[in-house]
N, C-alpha and C positions, 0 to 999 in steps of 0.2 A: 490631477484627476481625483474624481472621490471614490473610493474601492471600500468595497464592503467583504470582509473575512467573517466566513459564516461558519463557524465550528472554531474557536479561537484556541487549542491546546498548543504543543509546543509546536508545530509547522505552521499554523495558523499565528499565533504569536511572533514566531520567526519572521514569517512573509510581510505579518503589517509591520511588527519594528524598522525592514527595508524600506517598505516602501514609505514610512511616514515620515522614516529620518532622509530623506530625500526628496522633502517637502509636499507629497499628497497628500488627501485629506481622507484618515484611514478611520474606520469605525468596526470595530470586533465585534460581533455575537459572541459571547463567552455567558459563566456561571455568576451568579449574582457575586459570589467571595471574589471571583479575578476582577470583576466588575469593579466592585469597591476598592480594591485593590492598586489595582493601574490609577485609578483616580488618587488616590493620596500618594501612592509611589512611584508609581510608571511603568514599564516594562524592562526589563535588564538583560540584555542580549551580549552575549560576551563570545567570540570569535577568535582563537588565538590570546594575543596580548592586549587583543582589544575590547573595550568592554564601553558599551551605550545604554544608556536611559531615558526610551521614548516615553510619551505620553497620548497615545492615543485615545479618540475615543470609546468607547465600550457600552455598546447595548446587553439586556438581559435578553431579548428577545426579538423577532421580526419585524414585531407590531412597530416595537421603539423604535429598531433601526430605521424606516420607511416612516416615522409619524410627521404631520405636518407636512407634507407631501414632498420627502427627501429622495433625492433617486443618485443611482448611482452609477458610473463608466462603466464598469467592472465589479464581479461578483466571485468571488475565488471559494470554493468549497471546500473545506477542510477538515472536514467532521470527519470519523470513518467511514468507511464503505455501507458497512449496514446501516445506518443512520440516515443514507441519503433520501432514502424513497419517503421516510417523514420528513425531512426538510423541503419536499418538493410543495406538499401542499400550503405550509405558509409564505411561500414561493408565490405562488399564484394568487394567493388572496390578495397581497399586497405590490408584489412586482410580478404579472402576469406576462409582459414584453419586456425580459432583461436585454440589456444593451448587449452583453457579453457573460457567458459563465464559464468558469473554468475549475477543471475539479483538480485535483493534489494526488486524490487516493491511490492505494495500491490493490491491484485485483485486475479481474479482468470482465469486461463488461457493464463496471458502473455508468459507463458516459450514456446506456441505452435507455434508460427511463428519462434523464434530461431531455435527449433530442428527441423521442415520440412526444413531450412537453410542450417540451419550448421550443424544437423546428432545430436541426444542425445547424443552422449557419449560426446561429446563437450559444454554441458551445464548443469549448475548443477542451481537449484529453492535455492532461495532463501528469507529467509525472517526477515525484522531486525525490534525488538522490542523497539528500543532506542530513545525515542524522543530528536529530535536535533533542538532546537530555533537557527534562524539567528538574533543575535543582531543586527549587521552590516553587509555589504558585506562580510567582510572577521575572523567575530569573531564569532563562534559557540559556544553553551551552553549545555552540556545533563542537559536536564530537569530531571531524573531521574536516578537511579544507578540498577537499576533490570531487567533492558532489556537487548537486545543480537541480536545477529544474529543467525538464523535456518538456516542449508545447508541440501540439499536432492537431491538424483542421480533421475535423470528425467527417466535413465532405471536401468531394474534390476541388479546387479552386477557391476556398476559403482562405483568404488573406489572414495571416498572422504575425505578419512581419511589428505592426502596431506594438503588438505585447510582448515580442521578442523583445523589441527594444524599450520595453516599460519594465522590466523585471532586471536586465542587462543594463542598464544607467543606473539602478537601485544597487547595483556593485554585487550581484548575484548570477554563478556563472549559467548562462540560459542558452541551451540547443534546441533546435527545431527538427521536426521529423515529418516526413509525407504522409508516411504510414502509421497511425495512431494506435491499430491491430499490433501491429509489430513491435512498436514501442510497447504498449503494455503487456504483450505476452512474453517479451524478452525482460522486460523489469519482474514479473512473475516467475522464471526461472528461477533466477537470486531468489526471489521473497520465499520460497518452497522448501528449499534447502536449509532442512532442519531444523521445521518449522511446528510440523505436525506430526513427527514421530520425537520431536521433544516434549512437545506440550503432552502428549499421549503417555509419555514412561515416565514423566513429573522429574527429565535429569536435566541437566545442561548440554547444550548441543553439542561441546565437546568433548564430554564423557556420551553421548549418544555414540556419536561417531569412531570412537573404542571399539565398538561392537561389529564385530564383523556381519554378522548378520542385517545389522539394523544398516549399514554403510548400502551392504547391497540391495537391499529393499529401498535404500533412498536413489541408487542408479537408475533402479527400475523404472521408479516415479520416475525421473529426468527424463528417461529412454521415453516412456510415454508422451509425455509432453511435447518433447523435440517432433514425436510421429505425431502429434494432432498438429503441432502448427506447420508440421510441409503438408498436411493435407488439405489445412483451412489456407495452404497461399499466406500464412504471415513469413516474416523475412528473420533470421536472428537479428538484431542489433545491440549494438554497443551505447550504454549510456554513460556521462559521466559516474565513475566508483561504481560502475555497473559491468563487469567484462563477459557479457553475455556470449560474443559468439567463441572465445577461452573456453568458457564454459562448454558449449556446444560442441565443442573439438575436441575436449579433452572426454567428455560422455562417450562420443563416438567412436573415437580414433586410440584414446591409447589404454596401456593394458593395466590391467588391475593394480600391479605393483606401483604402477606409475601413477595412476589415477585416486588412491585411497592417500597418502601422504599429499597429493596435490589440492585436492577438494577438503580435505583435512584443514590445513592451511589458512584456504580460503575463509572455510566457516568459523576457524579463528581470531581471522584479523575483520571479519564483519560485523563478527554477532560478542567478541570477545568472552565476558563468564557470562552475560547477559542471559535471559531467559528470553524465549523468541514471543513475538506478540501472538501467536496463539496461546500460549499461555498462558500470558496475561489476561489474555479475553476470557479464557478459561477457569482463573481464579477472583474473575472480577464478580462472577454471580449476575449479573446481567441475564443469561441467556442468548448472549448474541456471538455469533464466533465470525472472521473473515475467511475461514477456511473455507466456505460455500462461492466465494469470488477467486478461490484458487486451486487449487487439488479440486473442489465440485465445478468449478469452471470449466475445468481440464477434461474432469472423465464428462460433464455433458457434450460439451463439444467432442469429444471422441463418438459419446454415440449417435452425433448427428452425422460424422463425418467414416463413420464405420471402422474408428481404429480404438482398438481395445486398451482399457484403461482401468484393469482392476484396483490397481497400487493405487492408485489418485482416488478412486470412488470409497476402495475401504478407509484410508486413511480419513475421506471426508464425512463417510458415515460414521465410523467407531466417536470421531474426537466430535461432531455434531452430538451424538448420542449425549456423552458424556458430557457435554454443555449442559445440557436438556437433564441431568441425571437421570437418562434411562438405560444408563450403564454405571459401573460401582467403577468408580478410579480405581481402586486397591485391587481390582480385577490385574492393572495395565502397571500399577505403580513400580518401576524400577525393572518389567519384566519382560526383555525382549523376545522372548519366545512365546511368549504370551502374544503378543501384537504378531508376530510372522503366522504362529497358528490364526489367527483373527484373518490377516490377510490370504494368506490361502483357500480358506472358505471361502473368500470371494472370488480369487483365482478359478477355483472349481464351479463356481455357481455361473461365473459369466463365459464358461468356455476358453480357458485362458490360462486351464493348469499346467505345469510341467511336470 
């Protein structure tokens, strides 16, 4: 097949090294340096004991990828989540009827500007569990062997068996879901957790999670979450390296002693001393944050669906704010009671105090 990987970083990078050493004909959108890069060295994906050196191709740009009137099976989106609404339009100038898109990102709601696009049957949610470390520009790591890629039809009766099994002979583990709502608000649980009250107190999530205060403020969050998606009819599921409905059970069901040492744990072996990608988004100077696809996901659908979600809305105003600097980090830096008084005026303000 000829597959075009549009946003080329490390899951982008991952995905084409698969599929190219498995003889497609793979072409990245990446940065003009990875660009030159891959070309005199390749790509270096290393898994385990195992370590490969593709060579695919690599555009700078849309124009290249599509010049000379190149088209392609398959369109995989890899860029992050904010990014996508400007990759739609050199989308359209150049491939206006894509064969197939499939997006990677994490969040919930990016699949909705493709399909008012390009029509659902032409884009299938996607969601990949595999953490992929950039050592260098052009040398990739899976941090781990138990994750995967989740594929789900955006409408009903959409055949996806095709890419199950194009992603899955590529030696990459690949499940399928009905429900593509469910899949990504279940992959969203995980991504939340100690996400945006780390990037907000500038510690590690598991010096966050120390704090007893800051532990229960992040149940809260969860507690929410869990209440918009039985409202909005999404289902919990389980992805690979994803133990979403654990999670869901352990929120609900067991009691604090149990559940602070357990959840502890979790964000241990996930996120290890790592800083969590808000973060990063947050120290990258950009202006752009993904927390609006997640904690702002959350509380908007809360207030479509009339279930209250201060925890989710502060958390995604305060650390928006502070992207945007129109808040002083040194406000937040290191200071958990700083952030609980912050979310409480929201508590107060939406009806929702205790």
């Amino acid at each position: 097949m000829d597959i075009l990987i549009y946003g080329a970083g490390a899951v982008g990078g991952y995905l084409g090294a698969r599929l190219a050493q498995h003889k497609h004909n793979v072409t990245l959108i990446t940065r003009d340096v990875m660009a030159q890069l891959i070309g005199e060295t390749g790509l270096e994906v290393t898994e385990g004991s195992r370590r490969v050196v593709i060579r695919p191709q690599a555009a700078t740009s849309v124009a290249q990828a599509f010049k000379d009137g190149q088209s392609y099976d398959l369109i995989v989106l890899t860029m992050k989540a904010y990014d996508i609404a400007a990759a739609i339009n050199p989308l359209i100038a150049f491939c206006p009827e894509p064969n197939m898109i499939i997006t990677t990102q994490n969040g919930i709601g990016v699949e909705k500007g493709l399909i008012k696009q390009f029509g659902a049957e032409r884009v299938i949610a996607g969601s990949f569990t595999l953490p992929i470390r950039k050592e260098t520009t052009t040398q990739l790591v899976a941090e781990r062997t138990d994750g995967g890629l989740c594929l789900a039809p955006t409408q009903p009766k959409q055949d996806i068996k095709q890419w199950l099994k194009l992603f899955s002979a590529a030696g990459l583990e690949t499940q399928g879901f009905k429900d593509y709502e469910s899949m990504k608000w279940s992959k969203a649980l995980l991504n939340i957790i100690a996400n945006a009250a780390s990037a907000i107190l500038n510690r590690r999530p598991g010096v966050v999670y120390r704090s007893d205060l800051i532990f229960d403020l992040e149940i809260k969050m969860l507690q929410e979450a869990l209440a918009v998606m039985k409202a909005a009819g999404h289902k919990v599921v389980d992805l690979p390296a994803v133990p979403a409905t654990k999670l869901a059970f352990s929120v609900k069901r067991l009691p604090r002693a149990l559940l602070k040492p357990g959840l502890s744990r979790l964000v241990a072996d996930g996120r290890g001393d790592k800083m969590p990608s808000f973060h990063i988004d947050l120290t990258s100077g950009k202006g752009k944050s993904e927390v609006v696809y997640h904690n702002g996901a959350i509380a908007k659908a809360g207030k479509e669906h009339g279930v209250p979600t201060p925890v989710n809305a502060a958390l995604t105003d305060i650390l928006w704010k502070l992207t945007l600097e129109k808040l002083d980090w040194r406000e937040f830096n290191g200071r958990p009671q700083r952030l609980i008084q912050e979310v409480k005026r929201y508590e107060v303000a939406l009806g929702d105090g205790k």
